[in-house]
OpenMM code with the backbone's topology and positions (N, CA, C; nanometers):
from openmm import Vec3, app, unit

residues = "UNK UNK UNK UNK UNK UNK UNK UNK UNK UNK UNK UNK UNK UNK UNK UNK UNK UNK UNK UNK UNK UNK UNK UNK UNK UNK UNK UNK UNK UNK UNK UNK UNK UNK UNK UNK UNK UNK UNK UNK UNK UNK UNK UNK UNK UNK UNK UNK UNK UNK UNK UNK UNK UNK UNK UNK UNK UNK UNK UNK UNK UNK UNK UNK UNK UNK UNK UNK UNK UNK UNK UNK UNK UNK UNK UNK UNK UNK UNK UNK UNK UNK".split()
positions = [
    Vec3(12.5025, 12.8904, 12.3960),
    Vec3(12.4999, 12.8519, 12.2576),
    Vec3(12.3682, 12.7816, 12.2225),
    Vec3(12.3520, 12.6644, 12.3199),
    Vec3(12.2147, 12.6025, 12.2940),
    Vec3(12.0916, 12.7199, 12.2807),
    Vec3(12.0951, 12.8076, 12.3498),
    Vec3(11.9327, 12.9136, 12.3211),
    Vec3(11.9755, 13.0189, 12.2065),
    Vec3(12.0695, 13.0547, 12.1605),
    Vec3(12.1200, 13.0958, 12.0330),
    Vec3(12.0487, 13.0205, 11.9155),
    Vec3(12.1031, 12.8446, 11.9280),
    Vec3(12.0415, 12.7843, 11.8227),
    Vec3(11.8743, 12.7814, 11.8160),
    Vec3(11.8348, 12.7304, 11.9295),
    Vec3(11.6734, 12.7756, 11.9582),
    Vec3(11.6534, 12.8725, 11.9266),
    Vec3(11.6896, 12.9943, 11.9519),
    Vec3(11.5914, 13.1311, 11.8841),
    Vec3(11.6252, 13.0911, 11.7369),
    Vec3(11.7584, 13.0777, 11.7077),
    Vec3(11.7513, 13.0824, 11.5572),
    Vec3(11.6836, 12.9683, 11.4567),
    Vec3(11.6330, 12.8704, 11.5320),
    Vec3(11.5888, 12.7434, 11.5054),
    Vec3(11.4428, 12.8218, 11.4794),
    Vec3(11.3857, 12.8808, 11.5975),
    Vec3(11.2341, 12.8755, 11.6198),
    Vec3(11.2006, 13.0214, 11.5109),
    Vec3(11.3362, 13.1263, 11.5030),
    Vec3(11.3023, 13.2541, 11.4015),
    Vec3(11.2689, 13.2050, 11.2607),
    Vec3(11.3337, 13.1015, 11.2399),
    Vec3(11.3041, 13.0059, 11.0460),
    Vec3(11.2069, 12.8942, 11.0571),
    Vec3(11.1175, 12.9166, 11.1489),
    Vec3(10.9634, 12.8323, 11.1254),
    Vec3(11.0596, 12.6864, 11.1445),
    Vec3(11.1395, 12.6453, 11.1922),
    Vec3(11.1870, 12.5298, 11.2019),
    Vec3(11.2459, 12.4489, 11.0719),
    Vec3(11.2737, 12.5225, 11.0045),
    Vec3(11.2979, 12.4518, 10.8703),
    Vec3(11.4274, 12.4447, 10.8135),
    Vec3(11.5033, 12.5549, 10.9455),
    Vec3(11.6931, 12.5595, 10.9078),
    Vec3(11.6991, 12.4187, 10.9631),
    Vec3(11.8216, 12.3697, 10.8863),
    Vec3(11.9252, 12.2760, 10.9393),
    Vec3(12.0475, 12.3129, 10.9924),
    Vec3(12.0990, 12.1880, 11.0189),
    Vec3(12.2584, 12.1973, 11.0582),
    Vec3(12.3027, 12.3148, 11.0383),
    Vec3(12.3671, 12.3075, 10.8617),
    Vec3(12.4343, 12.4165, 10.7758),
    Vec3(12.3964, 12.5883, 10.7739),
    Vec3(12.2293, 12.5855, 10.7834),
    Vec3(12.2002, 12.7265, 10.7797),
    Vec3(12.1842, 12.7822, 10.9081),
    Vec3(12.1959, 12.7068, 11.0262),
    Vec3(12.1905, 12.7878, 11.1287),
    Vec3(12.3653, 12.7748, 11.1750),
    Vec3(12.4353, 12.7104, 11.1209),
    Vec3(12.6171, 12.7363, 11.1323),
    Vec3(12.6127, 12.8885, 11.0744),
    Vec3(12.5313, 12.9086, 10.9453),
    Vec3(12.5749, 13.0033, 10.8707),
    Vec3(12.5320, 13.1180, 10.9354),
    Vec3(12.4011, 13.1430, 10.9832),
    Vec3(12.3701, 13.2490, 11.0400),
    Vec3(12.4377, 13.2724, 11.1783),
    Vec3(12.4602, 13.1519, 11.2710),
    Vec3(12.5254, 13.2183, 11.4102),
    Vec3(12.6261, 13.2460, 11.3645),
    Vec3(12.7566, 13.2100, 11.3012),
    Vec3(12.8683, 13.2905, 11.2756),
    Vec3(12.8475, 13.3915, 11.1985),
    Vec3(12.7509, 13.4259, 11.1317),
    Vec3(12.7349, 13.5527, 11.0906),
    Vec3(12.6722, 13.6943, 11.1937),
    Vec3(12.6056, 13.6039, 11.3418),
    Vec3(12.5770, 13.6666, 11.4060),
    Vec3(12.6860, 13.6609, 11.5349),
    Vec3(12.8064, 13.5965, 11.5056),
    Vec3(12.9000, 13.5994, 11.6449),
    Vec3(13.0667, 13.6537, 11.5989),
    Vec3(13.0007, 13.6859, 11.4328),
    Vec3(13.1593, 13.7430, 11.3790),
    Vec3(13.1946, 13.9047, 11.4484),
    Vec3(13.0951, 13.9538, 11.4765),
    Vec3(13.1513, 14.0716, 11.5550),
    Vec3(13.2301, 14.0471, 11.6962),
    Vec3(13.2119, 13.9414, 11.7379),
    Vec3(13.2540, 13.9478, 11.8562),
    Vec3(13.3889, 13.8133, 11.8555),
    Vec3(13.4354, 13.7925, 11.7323),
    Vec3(13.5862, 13.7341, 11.7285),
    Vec3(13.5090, 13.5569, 11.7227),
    Vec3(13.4206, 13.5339, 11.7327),
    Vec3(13.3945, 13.4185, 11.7620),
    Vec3(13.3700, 13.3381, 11.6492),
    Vec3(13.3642, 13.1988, 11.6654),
    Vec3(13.2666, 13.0655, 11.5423),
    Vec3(13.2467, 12.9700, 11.6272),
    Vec3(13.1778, 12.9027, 11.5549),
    Vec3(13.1723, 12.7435, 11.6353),
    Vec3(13.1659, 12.6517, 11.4628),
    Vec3(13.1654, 12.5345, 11.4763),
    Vec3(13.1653, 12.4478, 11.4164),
    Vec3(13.0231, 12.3875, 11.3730),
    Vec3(12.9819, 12.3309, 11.2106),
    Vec3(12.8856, 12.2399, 11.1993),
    Vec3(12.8565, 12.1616, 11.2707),
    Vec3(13.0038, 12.1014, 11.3424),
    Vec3(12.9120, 11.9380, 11.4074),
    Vec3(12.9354, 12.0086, 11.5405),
    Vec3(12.9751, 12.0829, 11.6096),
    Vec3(12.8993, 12.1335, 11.7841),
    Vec3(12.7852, 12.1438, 11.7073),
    Vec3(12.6960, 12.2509, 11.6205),
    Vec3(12.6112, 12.2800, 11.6365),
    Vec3(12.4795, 12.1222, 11.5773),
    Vec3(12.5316, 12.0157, 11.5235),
    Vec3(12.4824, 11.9389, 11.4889),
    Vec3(12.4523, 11.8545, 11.6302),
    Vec3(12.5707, 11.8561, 11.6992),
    Vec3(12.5874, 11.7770, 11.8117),
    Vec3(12.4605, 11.8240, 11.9499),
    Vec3(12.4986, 11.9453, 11.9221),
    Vec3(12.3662, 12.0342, 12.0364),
    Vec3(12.2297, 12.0252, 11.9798),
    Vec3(12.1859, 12.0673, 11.8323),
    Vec3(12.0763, 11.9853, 11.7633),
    Vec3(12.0492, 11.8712, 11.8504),
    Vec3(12.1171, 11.7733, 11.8320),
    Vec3(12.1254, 11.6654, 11.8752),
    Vec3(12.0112, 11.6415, 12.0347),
    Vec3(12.1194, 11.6858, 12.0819),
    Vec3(12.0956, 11.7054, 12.2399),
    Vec3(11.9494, 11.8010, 12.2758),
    Vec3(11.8962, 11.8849, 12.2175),
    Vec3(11.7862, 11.9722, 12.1965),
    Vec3(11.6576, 11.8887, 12.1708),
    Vec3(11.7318, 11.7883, 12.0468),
    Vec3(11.6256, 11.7108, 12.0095),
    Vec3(11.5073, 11.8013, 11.9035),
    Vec3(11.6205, 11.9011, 11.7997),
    Vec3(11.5633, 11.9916, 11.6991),
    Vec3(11.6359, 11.9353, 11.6075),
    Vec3(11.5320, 11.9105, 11.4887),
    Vec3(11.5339, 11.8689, 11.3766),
    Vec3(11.4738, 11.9254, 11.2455),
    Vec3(11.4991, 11.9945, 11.1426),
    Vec3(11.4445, 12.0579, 11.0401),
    Vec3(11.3205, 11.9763, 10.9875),
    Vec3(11.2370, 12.0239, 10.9427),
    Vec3(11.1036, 12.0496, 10.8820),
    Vec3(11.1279, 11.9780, 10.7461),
    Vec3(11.0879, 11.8909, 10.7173),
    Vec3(11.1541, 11.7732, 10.5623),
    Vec3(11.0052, 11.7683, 10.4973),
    Vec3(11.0394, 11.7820, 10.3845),
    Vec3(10.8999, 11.7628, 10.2721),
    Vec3(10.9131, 11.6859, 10.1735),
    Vec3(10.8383, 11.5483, 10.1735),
    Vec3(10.8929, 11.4980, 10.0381),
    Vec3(10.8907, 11.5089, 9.9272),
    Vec3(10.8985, 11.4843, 9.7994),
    Vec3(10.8946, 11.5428, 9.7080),
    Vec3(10.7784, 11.4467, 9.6295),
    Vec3(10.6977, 11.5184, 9.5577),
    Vec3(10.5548, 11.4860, 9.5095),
    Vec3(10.6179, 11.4019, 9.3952),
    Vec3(10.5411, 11.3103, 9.3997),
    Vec3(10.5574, 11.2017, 9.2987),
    Vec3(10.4755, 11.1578, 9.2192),
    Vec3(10.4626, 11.0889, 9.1197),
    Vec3(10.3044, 11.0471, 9.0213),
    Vec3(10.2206, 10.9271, 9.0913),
    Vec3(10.1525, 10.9334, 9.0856),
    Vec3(10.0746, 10.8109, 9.1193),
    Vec3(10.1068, 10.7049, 9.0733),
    Vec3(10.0204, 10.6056, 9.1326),
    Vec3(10.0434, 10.4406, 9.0303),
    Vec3(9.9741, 10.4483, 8.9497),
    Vec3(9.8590, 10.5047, 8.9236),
    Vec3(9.7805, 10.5119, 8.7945),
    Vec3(9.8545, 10.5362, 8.6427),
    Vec3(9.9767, 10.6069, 8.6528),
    Vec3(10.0696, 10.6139, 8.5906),
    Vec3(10.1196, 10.5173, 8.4665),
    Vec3(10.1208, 10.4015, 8.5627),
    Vec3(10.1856, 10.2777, 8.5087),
    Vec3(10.1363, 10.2157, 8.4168),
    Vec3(9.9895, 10.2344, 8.4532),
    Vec3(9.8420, 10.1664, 8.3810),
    Vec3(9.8542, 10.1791, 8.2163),
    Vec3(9.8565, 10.0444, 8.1666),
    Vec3(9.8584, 10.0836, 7.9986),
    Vec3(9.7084, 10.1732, 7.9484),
    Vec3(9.7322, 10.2202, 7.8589),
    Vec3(9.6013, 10.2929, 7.7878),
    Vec3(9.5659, 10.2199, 7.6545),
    Vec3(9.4099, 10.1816, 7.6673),
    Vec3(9.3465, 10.0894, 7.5315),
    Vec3(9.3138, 10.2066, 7.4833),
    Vec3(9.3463, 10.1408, 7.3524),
    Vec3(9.3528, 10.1949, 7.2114),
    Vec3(9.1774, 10.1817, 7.1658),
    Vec3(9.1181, 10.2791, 7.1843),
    Vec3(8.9802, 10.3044, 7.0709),
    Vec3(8.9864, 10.3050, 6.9321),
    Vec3(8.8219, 10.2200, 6.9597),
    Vec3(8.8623, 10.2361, 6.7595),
    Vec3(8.7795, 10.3408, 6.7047),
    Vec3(8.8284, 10.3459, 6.5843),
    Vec3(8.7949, 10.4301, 6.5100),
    Vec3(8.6576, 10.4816, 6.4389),
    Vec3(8.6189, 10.5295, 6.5264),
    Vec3(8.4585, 10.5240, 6.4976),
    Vec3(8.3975, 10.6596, 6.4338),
    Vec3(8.5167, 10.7351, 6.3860),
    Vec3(8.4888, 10.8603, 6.2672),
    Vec3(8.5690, 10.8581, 6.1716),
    Vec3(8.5631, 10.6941, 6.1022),
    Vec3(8.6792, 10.6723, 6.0360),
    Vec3(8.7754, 10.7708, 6.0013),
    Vec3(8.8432, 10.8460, 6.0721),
    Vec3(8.9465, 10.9303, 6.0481),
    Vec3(9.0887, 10.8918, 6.0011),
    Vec3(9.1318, 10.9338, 5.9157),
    Vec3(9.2778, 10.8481, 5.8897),
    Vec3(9.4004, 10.9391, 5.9379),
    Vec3(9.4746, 10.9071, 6.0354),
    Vec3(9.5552, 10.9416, 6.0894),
    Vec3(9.6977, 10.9000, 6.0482),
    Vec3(9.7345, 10.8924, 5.9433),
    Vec3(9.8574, 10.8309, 5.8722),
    Vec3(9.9181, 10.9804, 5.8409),
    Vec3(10.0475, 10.9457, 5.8408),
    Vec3(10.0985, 11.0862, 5.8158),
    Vec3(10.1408, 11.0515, 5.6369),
    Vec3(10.1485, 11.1643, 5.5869),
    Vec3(10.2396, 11.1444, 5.4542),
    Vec3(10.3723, 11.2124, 5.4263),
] * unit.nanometer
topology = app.Topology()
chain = topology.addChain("A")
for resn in residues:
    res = topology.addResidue(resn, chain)
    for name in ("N", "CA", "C"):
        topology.addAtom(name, app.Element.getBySymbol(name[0]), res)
C-alpha cells in the first residue's frame, strides 16, 4: 500500500493530499474488490513522511494601508458634480 501511495504521490508532482490520493487508489483498487480508508492512508502519509505541496495565497502589501494626500488643485478644475 505504502509504494501505491508513493507512485501516486510522486505521479501528481506532489501536490495530492490525503483525500485525492484516497480517491484515486480506490479508483485504482475497485477492480479488484478492494478500499482502504482516508485515515490508513493519512496514517501511512504519516509514516512516509509525504506531505502535499501548499501555496499561500497572495496578499496586498502594507503599502496598502498608507493614507493618500490629497493634491491641490493646480488646473483649477472644478470637480463638483451637479
Amino acid at each position: 500500500m505504502k509504494q501505491r501511495i508513493l507512485r501516486t504521490f510522486a505521479e501528481f508532482k506532489q501536490r495530492y493530499g490525503v483525500m485525492k490520493i484516497h480517491h484515486e487508489l480506490n479508483l485504482e483498487l475497485q477492480p479488484l474488490q478492494l478500499r482502504c480508508s482516508p485515515r490508513r492512508i493519512s496514517r501511512l502519509m504519516k509514516e512516509l513522511d509525504s506531505h502535499s505541496v501548499t501555496v499561500n495565497k497572495w496578499k496586498a502589501a502594507s503599502a496598502s494601508k498608507t493614507k493618500v494626500e490629497q493634491c491641490s488643485n493646480l488646473l483649477k478644475q472644478d470637480f463638483a458634480t451637479t
